[in-house]
C-alpha positions in Angstrom: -20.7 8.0 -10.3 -18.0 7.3 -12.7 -16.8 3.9 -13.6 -13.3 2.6 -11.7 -11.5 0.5 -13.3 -7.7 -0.5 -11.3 -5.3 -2.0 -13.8 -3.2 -4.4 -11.0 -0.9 -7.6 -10.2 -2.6 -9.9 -8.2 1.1 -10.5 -6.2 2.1 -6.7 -6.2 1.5 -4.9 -2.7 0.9 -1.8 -4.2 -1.8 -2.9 -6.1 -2.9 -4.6 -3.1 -3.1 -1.4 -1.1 -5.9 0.3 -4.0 -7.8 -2.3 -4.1 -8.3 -2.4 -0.3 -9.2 1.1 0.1 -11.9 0.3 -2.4 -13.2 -2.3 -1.0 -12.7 -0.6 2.5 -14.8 1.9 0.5 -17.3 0.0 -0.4 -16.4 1.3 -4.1 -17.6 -0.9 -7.3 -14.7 -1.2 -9.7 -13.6 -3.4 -12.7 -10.0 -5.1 -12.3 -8.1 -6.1 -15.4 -4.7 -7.5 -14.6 -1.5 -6.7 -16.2 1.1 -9.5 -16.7 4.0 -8.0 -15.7 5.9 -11.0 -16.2 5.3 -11.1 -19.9 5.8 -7.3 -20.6 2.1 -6.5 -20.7 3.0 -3.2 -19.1 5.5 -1.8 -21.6 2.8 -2.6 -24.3 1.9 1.2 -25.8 -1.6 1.3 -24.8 -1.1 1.0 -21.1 1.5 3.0 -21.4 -0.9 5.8 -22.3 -2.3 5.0 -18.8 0.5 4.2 -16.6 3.5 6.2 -18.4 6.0 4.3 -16.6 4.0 0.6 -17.2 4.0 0.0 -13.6 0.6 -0.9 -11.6 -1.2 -0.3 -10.3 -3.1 2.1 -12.3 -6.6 4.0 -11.6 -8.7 5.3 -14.2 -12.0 7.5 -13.4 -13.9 8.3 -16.1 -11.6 10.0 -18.1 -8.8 10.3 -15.9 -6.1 8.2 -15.2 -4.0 8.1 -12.2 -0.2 5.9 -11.9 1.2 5.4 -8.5 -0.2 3.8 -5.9 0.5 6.8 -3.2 -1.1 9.3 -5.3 -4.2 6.8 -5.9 -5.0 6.5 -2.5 -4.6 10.2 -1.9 -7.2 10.9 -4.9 -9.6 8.3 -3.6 -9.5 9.7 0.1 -10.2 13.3 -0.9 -12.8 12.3 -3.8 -14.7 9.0 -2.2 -13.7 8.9 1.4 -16.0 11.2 3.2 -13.4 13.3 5.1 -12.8 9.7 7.5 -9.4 8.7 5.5 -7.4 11.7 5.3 -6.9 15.0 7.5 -8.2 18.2 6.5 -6.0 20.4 7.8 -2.3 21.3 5.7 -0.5 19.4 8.9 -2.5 16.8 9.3 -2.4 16.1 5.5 1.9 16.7 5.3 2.3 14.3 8.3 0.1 11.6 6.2 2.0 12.6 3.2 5.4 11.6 5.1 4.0 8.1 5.8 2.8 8.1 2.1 6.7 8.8 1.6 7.8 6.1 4.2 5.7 3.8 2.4 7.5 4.4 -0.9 10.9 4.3 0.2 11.7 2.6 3.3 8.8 0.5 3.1 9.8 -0.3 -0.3 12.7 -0.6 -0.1 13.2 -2.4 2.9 10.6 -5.6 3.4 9.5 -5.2 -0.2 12.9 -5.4 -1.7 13.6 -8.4 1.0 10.7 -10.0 -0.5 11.5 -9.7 -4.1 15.2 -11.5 -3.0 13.3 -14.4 -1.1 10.5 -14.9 -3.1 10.9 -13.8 -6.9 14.7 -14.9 -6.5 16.0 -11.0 -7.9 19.5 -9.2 -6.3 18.9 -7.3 -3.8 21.5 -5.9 -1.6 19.9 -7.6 1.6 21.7 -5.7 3.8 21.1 -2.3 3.2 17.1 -3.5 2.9 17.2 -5.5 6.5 18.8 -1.8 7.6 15.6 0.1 5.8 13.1 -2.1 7.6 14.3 -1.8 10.9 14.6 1.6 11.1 10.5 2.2 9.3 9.6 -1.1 11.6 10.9 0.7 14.4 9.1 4.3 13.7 5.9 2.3 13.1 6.2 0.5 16.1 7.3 3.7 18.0 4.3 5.1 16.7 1.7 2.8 17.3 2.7 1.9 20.7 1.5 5.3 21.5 -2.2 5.0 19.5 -4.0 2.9 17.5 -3.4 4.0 13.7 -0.3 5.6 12.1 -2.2 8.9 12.3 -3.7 10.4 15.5 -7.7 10.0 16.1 -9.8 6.8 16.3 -9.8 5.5 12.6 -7.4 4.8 10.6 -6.5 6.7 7.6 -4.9 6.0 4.0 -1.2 6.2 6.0 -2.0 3.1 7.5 -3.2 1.5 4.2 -0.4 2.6 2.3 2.2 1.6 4.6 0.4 -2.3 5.4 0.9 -4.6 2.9 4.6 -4.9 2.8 4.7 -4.5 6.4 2.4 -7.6 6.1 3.8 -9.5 3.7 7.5 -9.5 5.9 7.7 -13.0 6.6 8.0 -13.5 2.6 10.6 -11.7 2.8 12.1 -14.0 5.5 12.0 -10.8 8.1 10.1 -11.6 11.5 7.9 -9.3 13.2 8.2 -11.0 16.8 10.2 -7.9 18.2 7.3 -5.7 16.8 4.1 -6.2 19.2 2.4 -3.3 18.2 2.7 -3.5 14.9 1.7 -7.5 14.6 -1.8 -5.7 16.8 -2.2 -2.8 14.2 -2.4 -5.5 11.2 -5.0 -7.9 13.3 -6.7 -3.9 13.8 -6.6 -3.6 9.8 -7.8 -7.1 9.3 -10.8 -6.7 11.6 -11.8 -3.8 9.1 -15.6 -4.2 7.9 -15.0 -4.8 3.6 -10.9 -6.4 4.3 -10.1 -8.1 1.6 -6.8 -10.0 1.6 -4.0 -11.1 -0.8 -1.9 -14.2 -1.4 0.3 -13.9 2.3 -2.6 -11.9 3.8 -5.2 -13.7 4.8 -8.5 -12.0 6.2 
């Protein structure tokens, strides 16, 4: 097996999510952080990694993977055993729109109401309190009806792409009282054999 190495931010969710699923995994892997904060990622050599300098990163061997979506998508098919992702075109488009849900709505909504709260950036609170309702409300739809995001009894990389900023809303000053089943799905996550948590999710 080839050596993983992630290339994250210990306070970025979407490292978070990778390193997770790996540990989920039970996947060895080397983690070298990248200071975002003092332009570490705009520095040419991860740039040859990450083209846009933005973590996380995976590399495999020789190949390197950017975006955090597409590494979990990689991972499932290559490492997970047929458990984390469907195997059917439908099954694999309806995880692809959570994938997409997480990366815009998701991100856009508790992430962005994060970034405002915690790091102090503009964001146009709002429009992000908007985005979060309406994905909190589809996930909460959604998993008042079953256990994970996806149908079936385990959960699948939809529901690890789309939990840490769904986790981490209370940074972002946004409360997840009026969301039952989601507050269940995330003790469901957390009660996962190899969780690992992150500074605002504690095992």
């Amino acid at each position: 097996m080839s050596t993983l190495t992630l290339y994250e931010h210990e306070l970025s969710g979407n490292s978070y999510k990778v390193r997770l699923f790996l540990s989920l995994l039970g996947l060895p892997f080397e983690a070298r952080r990248i200071d975002l904060f003092k332009g570490a990622g705009q520095q040419p050599a991860y740039l040859e990694i990450s083209a846009l300098g933005q973590v996380p990163a995976l590399v495999d061997g020789e190949d390197a993977l950017r975006d955090s979506q597409a590494i979990l998508f990689y991972l499932a098919r290559v490492h997970g055993g047929g458990r984390w992702l469907a195997d059917d075109a439908l099954g694999q488009a309806r995880t692809i729109a959570w994938l997409s849900l997480a990366a815009n709505e998701l991100a856009n909504g508790p992430a962005a109401l994060r970034i405002a709260a915690r790091f102090k950036r503009p964001v146009n609170v709002e429009w992000a309190t908007t985005l979060t309702r309406r994905a909190f409300g589809l996930m909460q739809s959604t998993l008042a009806r079953q256990p994970w995001l996806m149908p079936g009894g385990h959960p699948s990389i939809a529901d690890i792409a789309c939990f840490p900023y769904t986790a981490l809303a209370h940074e972002g000053e946004f409360s997840l009282a009026d969301y039952p089943a989601i507050i269940a799905w995330i003790d469901r996550i957390r009660a996962l054999p190899g969780f690992v948590g992150m500074e605002g999710i504690q095992p």
